[in-house]
C-alpha positions in Angstrom: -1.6 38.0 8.6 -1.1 41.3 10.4 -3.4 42.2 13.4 -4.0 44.2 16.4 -3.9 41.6 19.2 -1.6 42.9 22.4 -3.4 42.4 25.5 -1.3 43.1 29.0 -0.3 39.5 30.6 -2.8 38.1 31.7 -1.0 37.5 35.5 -1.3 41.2 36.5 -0.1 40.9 40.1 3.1 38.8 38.7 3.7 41.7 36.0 3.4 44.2 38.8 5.7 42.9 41.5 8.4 42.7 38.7 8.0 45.9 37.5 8.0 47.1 41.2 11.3 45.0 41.7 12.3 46.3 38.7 12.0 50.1 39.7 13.3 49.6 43.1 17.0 47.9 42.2 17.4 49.9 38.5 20.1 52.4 38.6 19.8 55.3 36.2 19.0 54.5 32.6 19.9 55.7 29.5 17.5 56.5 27.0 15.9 54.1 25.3 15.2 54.0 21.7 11.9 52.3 20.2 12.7 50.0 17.4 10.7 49.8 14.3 10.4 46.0 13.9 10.9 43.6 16.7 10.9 39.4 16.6 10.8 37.8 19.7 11.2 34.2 20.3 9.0 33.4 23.4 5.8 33.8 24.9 6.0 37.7 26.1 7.9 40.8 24.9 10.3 42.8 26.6 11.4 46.1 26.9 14.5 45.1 25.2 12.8 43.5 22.8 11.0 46.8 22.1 14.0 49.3 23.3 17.7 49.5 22.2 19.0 51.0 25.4 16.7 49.7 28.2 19.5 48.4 30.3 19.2 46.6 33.2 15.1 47.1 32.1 15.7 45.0 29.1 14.3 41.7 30.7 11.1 43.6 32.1 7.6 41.6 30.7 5.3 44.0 29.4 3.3 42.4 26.6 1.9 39.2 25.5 3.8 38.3 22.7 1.9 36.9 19.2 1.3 33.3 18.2 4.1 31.4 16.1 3.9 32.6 12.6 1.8 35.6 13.4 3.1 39.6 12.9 1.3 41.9 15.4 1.4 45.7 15.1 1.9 47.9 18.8 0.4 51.4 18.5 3.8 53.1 20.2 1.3 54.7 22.3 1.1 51.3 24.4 5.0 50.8 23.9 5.9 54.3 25.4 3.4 54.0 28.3 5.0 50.4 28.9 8.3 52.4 29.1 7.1 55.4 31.0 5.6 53.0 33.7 8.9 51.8 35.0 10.6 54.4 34.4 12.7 54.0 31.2 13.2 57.6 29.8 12.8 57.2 26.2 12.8 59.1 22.7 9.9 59.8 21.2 9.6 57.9 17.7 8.4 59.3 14.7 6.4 56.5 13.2 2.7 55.1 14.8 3.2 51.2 15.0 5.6 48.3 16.0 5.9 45.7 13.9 6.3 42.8 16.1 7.4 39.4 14.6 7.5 35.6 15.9 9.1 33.2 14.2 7.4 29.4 13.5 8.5 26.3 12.7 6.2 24.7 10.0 4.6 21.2 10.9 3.3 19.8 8.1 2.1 16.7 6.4 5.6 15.7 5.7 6.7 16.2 9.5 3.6 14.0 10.9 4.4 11.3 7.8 7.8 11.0 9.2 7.1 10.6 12.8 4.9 8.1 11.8 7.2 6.3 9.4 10.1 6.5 12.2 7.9 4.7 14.2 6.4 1.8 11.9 9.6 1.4 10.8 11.5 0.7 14.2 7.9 -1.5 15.1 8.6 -3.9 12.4 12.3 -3.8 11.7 12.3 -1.6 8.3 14.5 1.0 7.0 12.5 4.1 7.3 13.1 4.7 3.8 11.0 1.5 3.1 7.7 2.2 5.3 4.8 4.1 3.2 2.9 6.4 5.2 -0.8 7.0 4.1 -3.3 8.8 5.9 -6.6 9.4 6.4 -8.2 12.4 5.8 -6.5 16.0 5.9 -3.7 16.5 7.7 -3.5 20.5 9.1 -0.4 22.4 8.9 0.8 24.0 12.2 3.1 26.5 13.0 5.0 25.9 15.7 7.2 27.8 18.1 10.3 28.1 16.4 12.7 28.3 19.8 11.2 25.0 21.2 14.1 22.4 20.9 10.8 19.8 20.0 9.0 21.3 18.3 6.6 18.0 17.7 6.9 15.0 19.7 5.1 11.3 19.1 3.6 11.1 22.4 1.7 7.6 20.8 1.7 5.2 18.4 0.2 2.1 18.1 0.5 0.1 14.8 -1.7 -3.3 13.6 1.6 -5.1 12.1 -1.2 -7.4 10.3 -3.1 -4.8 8.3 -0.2 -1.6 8.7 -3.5 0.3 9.8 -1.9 2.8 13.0 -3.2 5.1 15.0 -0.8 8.5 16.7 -1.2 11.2 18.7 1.4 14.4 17.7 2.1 17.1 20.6 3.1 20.4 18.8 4.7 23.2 20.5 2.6 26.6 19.8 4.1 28.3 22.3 2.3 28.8 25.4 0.2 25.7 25.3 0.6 22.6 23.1 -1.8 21.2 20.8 -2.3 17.4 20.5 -3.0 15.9 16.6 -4.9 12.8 16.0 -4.2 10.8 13.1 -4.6 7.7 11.8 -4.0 5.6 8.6 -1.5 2.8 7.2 1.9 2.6 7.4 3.3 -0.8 5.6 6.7 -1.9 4.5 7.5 -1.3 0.3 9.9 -2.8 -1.8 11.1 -1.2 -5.4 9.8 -3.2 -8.2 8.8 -3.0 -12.3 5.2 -2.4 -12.4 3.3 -2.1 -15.7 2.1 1.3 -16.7 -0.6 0.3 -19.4 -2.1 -2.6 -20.5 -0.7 -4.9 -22.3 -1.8 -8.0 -25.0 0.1 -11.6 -24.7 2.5 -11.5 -26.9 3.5 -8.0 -26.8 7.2 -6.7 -26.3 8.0 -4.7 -23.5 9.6 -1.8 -24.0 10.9 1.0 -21.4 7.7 3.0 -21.5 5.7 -0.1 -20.4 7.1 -0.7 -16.8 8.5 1.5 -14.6 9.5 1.4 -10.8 7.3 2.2 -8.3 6.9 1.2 -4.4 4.6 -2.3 -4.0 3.4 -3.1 -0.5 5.9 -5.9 0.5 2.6 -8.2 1.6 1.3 -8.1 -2.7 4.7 -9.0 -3.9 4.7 -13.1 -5.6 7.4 -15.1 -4.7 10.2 -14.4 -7.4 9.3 -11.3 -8.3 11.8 -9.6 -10.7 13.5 -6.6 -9.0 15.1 -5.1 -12.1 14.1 -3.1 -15.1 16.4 -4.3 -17.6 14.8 -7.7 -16.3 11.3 -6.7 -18.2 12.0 -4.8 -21.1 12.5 -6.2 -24.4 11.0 -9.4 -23.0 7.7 -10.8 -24.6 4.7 -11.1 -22.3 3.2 -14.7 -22.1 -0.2 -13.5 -20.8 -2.3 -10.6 -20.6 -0.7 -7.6 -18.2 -2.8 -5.3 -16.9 -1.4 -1.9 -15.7 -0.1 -1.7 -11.7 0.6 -5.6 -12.4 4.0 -6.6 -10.9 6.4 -9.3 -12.8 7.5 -12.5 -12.0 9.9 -14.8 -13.9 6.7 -16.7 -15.6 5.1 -13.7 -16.9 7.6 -12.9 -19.7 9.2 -15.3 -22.1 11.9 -13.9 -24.6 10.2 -11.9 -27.5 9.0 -14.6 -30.6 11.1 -13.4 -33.5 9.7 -16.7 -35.5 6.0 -17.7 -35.5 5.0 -21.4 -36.9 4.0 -22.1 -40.2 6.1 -18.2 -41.2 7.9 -18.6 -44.3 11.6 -18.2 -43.4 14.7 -17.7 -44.9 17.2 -21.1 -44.2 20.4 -19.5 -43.8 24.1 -21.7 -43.6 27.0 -19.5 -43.6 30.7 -20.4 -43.4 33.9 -17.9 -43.9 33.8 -17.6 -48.1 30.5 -19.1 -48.5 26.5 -18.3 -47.7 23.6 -20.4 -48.7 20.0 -19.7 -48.1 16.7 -21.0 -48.7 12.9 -20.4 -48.4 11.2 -22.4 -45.7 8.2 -22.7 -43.2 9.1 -22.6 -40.0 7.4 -25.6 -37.7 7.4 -24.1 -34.5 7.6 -20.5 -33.0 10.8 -19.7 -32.1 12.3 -16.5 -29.8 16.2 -15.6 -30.2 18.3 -18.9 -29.9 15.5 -21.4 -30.3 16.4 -24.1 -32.1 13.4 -24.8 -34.5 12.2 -27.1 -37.1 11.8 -26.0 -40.8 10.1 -27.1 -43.7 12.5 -26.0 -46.7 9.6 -25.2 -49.0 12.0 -26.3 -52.5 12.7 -29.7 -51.2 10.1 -30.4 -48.9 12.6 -32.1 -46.2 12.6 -30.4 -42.6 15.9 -28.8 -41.5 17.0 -27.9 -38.0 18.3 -24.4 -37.3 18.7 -21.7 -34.3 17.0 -18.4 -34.3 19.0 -15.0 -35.4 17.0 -12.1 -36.2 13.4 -11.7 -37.2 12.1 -14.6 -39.8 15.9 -15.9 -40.2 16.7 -19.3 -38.7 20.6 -20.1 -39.0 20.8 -24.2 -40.2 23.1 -26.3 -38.3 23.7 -29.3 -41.2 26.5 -29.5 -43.0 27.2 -27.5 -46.0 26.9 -31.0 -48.0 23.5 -31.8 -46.3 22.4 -28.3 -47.4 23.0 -29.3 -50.9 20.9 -32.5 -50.9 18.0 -30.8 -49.3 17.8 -28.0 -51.7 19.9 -24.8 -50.1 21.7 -22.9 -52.3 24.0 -20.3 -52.9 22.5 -16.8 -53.5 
């Protein structure tokens, strides 16, 4: 934002008894030479932030210099009269304004969010890394003077460990005053866990689109909750899961990959020989389960392990598969 703002300093008398010092001790000058864009980094400009060539004049105050962030234009009229008053002979420039520039340094959300987290986080013994920062309502974006070594300080903090609810007070640098930020919110301690994205029936499989990892406040997590992704997928859920749920060890069971009363095939294999059979499965049964089943030709039950999907591995003897009806394909 560009704007016509220059007023003299406001401490008239000050200005005058330097410029009066100024004029008494100078020895000759040379010329001076108006520059065309100027950034300064304090609270007033000087002729040598206006002049190449102002000498031992250079460090004379003559103007108030803009806010942080802001570009002011200086109608050389004001600029050469500055010059002419102490004496600085100068050349006459060619072009009407000054650009005048001051830099900022941007304080933002993210600065306030980590002041704050710093804080929690040394308050309740957490890496900073770990505190979530939440607050309430907008939170305005400063600029601040970029040639202050702070340019925002946390001048208080006080922080419910309880309910993480804290409240802060922010001094920001704008140059020649400060301004003081209020803020307020929560700032608790979160640990990386699988959450569930979308809901999800008992019974269902998990796959890697159903749980990802997300921050949880440390205060929801259930004891033995699972910390690892490849923890939850391709695991079965044994109740309903709604999305945002965390997981614990209880919430999943390996997936089912035999349900009871499912006709099966009986399978008994060997190096040179494989025997199978139809049968009905007495139990569910995930990968590894060892379940009962009803061979459906001989109608005697049969123990086996779980392989794959509907295929149950016997564990009799090649001899028992024979009397009870298995045989080779």
């Amino acid at each position: 934002m560009t704007r016509v703002f220059f007023t003299r300093l406001a401490i008239a008398t000050l200005i005058a008894m330097l410029l009066a010092a100024a004029i008494s001790i100078r020895p000759a000058a040379a010329e001076g030479l108006l520059k065309r864009e100027v950034t300064v980094a304090g609270d007033v400009v000087t002729l040598g932030d206006l002049f190449d060539g102002a000498g031992p004049l250079a460090g004379t105050p003559v103007f108030q210099a803009p806010d942080p962030g802001v570009d002011g234009e200086l109608p050389v009229e004001d600029a050469v009269e500055a010059a002419r008053r102490v004496g600085l002979p100068i050349v006459y420039p060619r072009f009407a304004t000054v650009r005048v520039m001051r830099p900022a340094t941007t304080i933002d959300a993210a600065t306030f969010e980590r002041l704050v987290r710093d804080a929690a986080a040394a308050r309740i013994a957490a890496r900073p890394d770990d505190v979530a920062v939440t607050f309430e309502g907008l939170v305005d974006t400063i600029a601040a003077d970029a040639s202050s070594a702070s340019p925002a300080v946390l001048a208080a903090f006080a922080l419910q460990s309880g309910t993480g609810r804290f409240s802060a007070k922010v001094t920001v640098d704008v140059g020649a005053a400060s301004r003081t930020v209020d803020l307020s919110g929560t700032a608790v301690e979160t640990v990386e866990l699988p959450v569930v994205t979308r809901p999800l029936a008992r019974g269902a499989i998990l796959s890697a689109a159903d749980v990802t990892l997300e921050r949880v406040d440390r205060r929801r997590v259930a004891r033995g909750a699972l910390t690892d992704l490849d923890q939850a997928v391709g695991m079965a859920a044994r109740r309903p899961l709604r999305a945002g749920d965390t997981l614990a060890a209880n919430d999943l069971d390996s997936p089912r990959l035999v349900s009871r009363n499912e006709l099966v095939t009986l399978l008994y294999q060997k190096p040179g020989l494989t025997l199978s059979a139809r049968g009905r499965a007495l139990s569910d049964g995930a990968s590894g389960s060892l379940v009962s089943v009803l061979n459906e030709q001989s109608k005697r039950v049969v123990q086996g392990v779980v392989t794959a999907p509907g295929v149950v591995q016997v564990t009799t003897s090649a001899s028992r598969l024979a009397s009870v009806g298995v045989a080779s394909p």
